[in-house]
C-alpha positions in Angstrom: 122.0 113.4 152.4 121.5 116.4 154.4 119.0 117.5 157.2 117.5 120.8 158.2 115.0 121.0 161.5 112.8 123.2 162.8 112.3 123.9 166.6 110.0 126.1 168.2 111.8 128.1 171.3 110.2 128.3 174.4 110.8 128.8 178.4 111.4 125.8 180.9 107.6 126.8 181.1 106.8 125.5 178.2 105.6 129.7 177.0 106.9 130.6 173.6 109.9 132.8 173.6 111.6 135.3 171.4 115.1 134.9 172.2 116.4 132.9 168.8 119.2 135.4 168.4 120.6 134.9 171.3 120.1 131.8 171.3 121.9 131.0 168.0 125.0 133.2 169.3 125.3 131.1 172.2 124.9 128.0 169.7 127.8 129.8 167.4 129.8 129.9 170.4 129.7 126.5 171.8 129.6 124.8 167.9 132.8 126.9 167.4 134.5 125.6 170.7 133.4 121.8 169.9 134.3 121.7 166.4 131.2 122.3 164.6 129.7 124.8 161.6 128.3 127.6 163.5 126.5 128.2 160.3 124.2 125.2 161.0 122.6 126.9 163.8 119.9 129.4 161.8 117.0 131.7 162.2 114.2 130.9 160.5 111.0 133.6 159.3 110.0 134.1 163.0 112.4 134.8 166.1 110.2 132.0 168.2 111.9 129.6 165.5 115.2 128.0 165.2 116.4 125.7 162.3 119.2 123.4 163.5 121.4 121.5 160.0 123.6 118.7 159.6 126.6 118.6 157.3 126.2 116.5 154.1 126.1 112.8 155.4 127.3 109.7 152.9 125.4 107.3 154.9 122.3 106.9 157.5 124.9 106.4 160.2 126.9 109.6 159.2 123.7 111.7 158.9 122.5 110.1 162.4 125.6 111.5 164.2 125.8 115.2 162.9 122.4 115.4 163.4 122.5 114.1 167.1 125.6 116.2 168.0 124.7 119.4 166.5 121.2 118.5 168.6 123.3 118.2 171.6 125.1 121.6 171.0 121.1 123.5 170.2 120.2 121.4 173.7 123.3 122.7 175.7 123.2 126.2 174.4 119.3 126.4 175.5 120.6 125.2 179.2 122.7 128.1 179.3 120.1 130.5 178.2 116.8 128.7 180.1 115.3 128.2 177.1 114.4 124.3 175.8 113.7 122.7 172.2 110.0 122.0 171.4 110.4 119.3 168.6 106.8 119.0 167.0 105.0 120.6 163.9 103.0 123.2 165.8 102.8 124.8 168.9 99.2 123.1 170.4 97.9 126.3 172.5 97.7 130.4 170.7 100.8 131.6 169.3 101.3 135.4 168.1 104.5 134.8 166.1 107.3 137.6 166.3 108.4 137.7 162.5 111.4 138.7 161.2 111.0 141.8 159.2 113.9 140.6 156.3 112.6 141.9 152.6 112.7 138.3 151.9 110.2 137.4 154.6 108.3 141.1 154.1 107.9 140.4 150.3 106.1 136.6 151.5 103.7 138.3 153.8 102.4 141.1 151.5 102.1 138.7 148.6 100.0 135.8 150.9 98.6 138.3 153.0 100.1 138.9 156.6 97.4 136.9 158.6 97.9 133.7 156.1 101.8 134.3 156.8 101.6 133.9 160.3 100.7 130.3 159.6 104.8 130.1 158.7 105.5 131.2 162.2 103.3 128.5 164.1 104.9 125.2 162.2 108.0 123.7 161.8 109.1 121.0 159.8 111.9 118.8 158.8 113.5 119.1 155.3 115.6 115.6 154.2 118.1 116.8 150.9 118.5 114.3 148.5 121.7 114.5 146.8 122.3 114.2 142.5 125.3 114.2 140.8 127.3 117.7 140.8 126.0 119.8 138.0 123.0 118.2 137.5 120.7 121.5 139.3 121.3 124.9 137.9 119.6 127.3 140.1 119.4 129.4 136.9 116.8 126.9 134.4 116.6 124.2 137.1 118.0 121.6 135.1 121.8 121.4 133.3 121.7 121.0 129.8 124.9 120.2 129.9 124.7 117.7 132.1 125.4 114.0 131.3 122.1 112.2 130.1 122.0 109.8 132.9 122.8 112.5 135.8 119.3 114.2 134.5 117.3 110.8 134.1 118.8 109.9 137.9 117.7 112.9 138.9 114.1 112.9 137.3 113.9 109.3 139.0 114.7 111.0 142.3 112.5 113.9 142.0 109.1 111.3 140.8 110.6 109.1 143.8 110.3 111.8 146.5 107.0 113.1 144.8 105.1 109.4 145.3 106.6 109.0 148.6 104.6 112.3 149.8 101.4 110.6 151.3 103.5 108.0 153.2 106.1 110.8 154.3 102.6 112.8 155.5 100.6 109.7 157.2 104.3 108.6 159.1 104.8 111.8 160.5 102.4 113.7 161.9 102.9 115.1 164.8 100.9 117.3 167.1 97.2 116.9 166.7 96.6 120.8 168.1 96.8 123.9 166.5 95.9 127.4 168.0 94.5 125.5 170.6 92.3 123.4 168.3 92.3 120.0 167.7 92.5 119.7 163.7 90.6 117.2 162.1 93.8 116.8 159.7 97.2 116.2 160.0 97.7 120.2 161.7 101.0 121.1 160.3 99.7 120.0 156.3 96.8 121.6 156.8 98.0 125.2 157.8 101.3 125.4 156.1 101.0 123.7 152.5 97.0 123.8 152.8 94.5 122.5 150.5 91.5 124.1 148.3 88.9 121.5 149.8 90.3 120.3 153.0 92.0 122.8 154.2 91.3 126.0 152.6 93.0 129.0 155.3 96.1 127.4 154.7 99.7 129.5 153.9 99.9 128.1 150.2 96.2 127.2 149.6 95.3 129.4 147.4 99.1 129.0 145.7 99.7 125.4 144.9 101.9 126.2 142.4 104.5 127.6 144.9 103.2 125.5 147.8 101.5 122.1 147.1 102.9 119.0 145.6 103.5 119.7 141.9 102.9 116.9 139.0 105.8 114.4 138.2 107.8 115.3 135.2 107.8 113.1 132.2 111.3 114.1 131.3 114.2 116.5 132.3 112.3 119.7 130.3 109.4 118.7 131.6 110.9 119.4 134.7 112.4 122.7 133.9 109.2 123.9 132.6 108.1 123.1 136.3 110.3 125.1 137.8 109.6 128.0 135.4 105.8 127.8 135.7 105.9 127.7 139.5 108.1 130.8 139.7 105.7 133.0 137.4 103.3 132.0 139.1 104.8 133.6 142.0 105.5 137.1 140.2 101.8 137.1 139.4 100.8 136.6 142.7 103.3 139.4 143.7 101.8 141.8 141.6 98.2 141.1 142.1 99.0 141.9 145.7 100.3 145.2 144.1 104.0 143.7 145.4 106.7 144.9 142.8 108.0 141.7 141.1 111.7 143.2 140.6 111.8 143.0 144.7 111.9 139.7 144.7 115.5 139.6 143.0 116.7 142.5 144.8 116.2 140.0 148.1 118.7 137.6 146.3 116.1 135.3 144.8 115.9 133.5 141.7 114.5 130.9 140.2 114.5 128.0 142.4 113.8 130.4 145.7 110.1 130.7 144.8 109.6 127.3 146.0 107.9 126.3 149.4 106.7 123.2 147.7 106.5 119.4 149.5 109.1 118.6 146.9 111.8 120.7 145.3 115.0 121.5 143.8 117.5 123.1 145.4 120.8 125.4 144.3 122.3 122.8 146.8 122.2 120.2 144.3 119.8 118.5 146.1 115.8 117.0 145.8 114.6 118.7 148.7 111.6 116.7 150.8 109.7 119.5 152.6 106.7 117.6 153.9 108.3 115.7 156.7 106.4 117.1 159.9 108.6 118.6 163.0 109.2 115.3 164.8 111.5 113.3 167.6 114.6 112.5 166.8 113.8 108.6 166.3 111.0 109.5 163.9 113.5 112.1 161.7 116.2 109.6 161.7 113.6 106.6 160.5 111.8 108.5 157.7 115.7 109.6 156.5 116.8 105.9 156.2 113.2 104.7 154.4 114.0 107.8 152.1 117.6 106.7 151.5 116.9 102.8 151.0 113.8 103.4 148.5 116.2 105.8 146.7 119.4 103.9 146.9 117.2 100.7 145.1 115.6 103.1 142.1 119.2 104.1 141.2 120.9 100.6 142.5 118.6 99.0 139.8 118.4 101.5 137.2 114.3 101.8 137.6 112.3 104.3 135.9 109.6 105.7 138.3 106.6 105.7 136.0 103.1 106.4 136.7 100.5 104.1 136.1 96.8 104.4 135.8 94.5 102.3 138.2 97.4 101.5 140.8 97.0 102.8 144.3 100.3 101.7 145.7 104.2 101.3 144.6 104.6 97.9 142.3 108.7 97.5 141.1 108.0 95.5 137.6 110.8 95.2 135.5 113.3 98.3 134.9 110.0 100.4 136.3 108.7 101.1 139.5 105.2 101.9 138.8 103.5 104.6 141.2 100.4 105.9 141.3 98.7 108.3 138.9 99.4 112.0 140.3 95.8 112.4 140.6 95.1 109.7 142.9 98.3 110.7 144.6 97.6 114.4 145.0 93.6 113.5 145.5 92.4 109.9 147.2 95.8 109.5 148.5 97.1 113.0 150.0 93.1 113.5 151.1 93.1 109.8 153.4 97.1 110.7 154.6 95.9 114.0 156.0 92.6 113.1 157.3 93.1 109.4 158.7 97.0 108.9 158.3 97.9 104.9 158.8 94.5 104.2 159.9 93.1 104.7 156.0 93.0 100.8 154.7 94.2 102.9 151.1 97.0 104.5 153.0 97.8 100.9 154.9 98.5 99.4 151.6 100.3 102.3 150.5 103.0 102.2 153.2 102.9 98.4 152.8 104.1 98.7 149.5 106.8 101.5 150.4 108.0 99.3 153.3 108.3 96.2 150.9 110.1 98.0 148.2 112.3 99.5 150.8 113.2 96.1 151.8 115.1 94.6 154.8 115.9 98.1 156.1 112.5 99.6 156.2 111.9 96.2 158.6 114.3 98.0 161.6 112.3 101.4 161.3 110.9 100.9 164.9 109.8 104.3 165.1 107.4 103.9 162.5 106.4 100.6 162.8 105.4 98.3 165.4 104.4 94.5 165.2 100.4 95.9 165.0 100.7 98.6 162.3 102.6 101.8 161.9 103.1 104.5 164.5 103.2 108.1 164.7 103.6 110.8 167.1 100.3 112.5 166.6 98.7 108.8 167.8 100.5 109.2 170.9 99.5 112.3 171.8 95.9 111.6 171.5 96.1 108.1 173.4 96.7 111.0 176.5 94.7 113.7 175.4 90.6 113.9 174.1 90.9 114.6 170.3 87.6 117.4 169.4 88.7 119.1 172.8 89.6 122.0 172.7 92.9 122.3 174.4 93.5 123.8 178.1 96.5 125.7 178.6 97.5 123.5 181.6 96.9 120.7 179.2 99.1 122.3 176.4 102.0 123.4 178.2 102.0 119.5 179.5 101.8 118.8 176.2 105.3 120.3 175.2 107.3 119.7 178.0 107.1 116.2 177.7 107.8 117.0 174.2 110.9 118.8 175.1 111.7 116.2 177.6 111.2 113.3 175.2 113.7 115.2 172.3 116.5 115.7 175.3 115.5 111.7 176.2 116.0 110.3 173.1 119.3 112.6 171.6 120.7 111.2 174.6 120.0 107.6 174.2 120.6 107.6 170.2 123.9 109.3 170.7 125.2 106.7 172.7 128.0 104.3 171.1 126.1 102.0 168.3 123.2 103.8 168.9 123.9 106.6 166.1 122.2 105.1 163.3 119.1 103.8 164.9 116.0 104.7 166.0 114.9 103.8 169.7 117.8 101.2 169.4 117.0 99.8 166.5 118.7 99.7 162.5 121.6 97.3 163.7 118.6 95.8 165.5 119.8 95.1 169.3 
């Protein structure tokens, strides 16, 4: 498994800043001097963003401890600079984004229109890679033909897997309630950057769910290509109705898989990419990655088929299948409760019920997303302190993210600790 974060930069005032190039040098240069990739330091599509990466993990605990020291080395190299890590899915008060001006990022903006892009700028997200057998993804059709026939159905079982988990990975994580200042009567970060036709229609990919929103499960490994294939011309039609040349898009260096902003994906890594995980604490991250990796590690442990079943409104493991909701209660009922009422939703209750069960005695030491009462998230936090439907003060705001701030720099520090690596707030070895 693999982990790529985003982080919004800002002053030890809490005020966005601009400085992510410097930033990242001064990341290169300490990650160099302690041992680590400097090439896991990144910019991302605005210079008030920052994506921070692990190396490929073989294990919770491995993934937990590049992800907490390559957090340490973003943390220190923000010290030097006077610049601090804000850790959640938007920035709550009004953000003017300063984007990159990259063909890749330029050919985006004219194609969604600039205003929509600037949604891309305000949120930040987590993306957990879910690794398949080598060869498996070809960036070039999506899926090897000529892979063996049980590397594609593994990885058809992973991709369904990842897809059914979406509303659970959405009601677990959101994060900050406040967007532009406005409290958001869905999940913020959802709303504005994957967006929805009816819920949440001004949002970056609303009017592009092919490249954006959750796509269907695939009956089979062509099925899947022919995803893959149908999302990306989608995309060159949307380029040139915008009057955007579609050959530009391959003189940035894209191809097929690249046309891809989707909750779920494949990547050219080799990978299933989840996308939907919201910008979280470290505790939360590190929890959702080890309920991603047990519910996997059972599907392929066992051999199940992930198959969709009509009239089913959670996960039910029967037999060599683990039947999952039809993708239109999933995408519809499902996604529409997850965004709107998260964990409080009775459907979505008994959807992470059933995810926790299959899960299994791991998913029971996820403290950061469970308590003895119900499930947690960060967004319920936040709103225990703060008036959700008020519109947000800067004072209030700027409070808002440095105890954010304060709270990632709190909790990299405890984690990291000896036998604290592969837990969250102290918790999957359970002391």
């Amino acid at each position: 498994m693999g982990l790529e974060q985003e982080f919004f930069l800002v002053e030890e005032s809490g005020t966005p800043s601009s400085l992510a190039d410097d930033f990242l040098a001064r990341c290169g240069e300490l990650a160099e001097y302690e041992g680590l990739d400097p090439g896991n330091f990144n910019p991302e599509c605005a210079r008030n963003l920052v994506e921070v990466s692990t190396p490929p993990a073989h294990s919770v605990e491995e993934l937990a401890g590049g992800y907490l020291a390559h957090l340490r080395t973003a943390l220190s190299a923000g010290r030097d600079l006077g610049l601090r890590l804000y850790p959640l899915a938007t920035y709550p008060l009004p953000l003017v984004p300063d984007m990159r001006d990259e063909l890749h990022y330029r050919l985006q903006a004219r194609t969604v229109g600039r205003e929509r892009f600037l949604h891309a700028g305000r949120c930040a997200g987590v993306h957990l890679h879910v690794e398949v057998a080598p060869g498996t993804v070809d960036p070039r059709v999506g899926v090897a033909y000529d892979s063996a026939a049980k590397d594609r159905a593994e990885l058809l079982t992973v991709y369904n897997l990842a897809t059914a988990l979406d509303p659970a990975i959405i009601a677990l994580t959101r994060s900050c309630p406040f967007y532009e200042g406005v409290f958001q009567e869905m999940t913020a970060r959802t709303a504005c950057y994957r967006g929805s036709p009816d819920l949440a229609p001004y949002g970056l990919y609303a009017e592009l769910a092919a490249v954006g929103g959750l796509r269907p499960y695939a009956a089979d490994a062509g099925e899947l290509v022919e995803l893959q294939f149908t999302r990306y011309h989608a995309w060159l039609s949307a380029m040139e109705r915008a009057g955007v040349e579609p050959e530009l898009f391959a003189e940035a260096g894209n191809g097929l898989l690249d046309a891809a902003w989707n909750p779920v994906r494949l990547n050219a890594h080799g990978t299933v990419e989840l996308r939907g995980i919201d910008g979280n604490h470290p505790a939360v991250v590190l929890d959702v990655a080890a309920l991603v990796n047990a519910a996997t590690g059972r599907v392929r442990a066992e051999g199940l088929t992930v198959k969709p079943t009509p009239g089913i409104g959670t996960i039910v493991p029967d037999g060599r299948f683990l039947r999952v909701p039809e993708f239109g209660c999933l995408s519809g009922r499902l996604f529409h409760e997850a965004a709107t009422a998260g964990a409080e939703s009775p459907e979505v209750a008994a959807y992470l019920d059933s995810v926790f069960a299959f899960a299994g005695s791991a998913a029971e030491r996820l403290r950061a997303l469970k308590s003895g009462v119900g499930y947690r998230c960060t967004e319920s936090e936040i709103l225990e302190k703060l008036e959700p439907g008020a519109r947000l003060s800067r004072e209030a705001g700027l409070e808002l993210v440095l105890e954010a701030c304060d709270e990632l720099e709190r909790q990299v520090e405890e984690l990291h600790r000896p036998g604290k690596a592969a837990t969250a707030k102290a918790g999957v070895d359970g002391d």
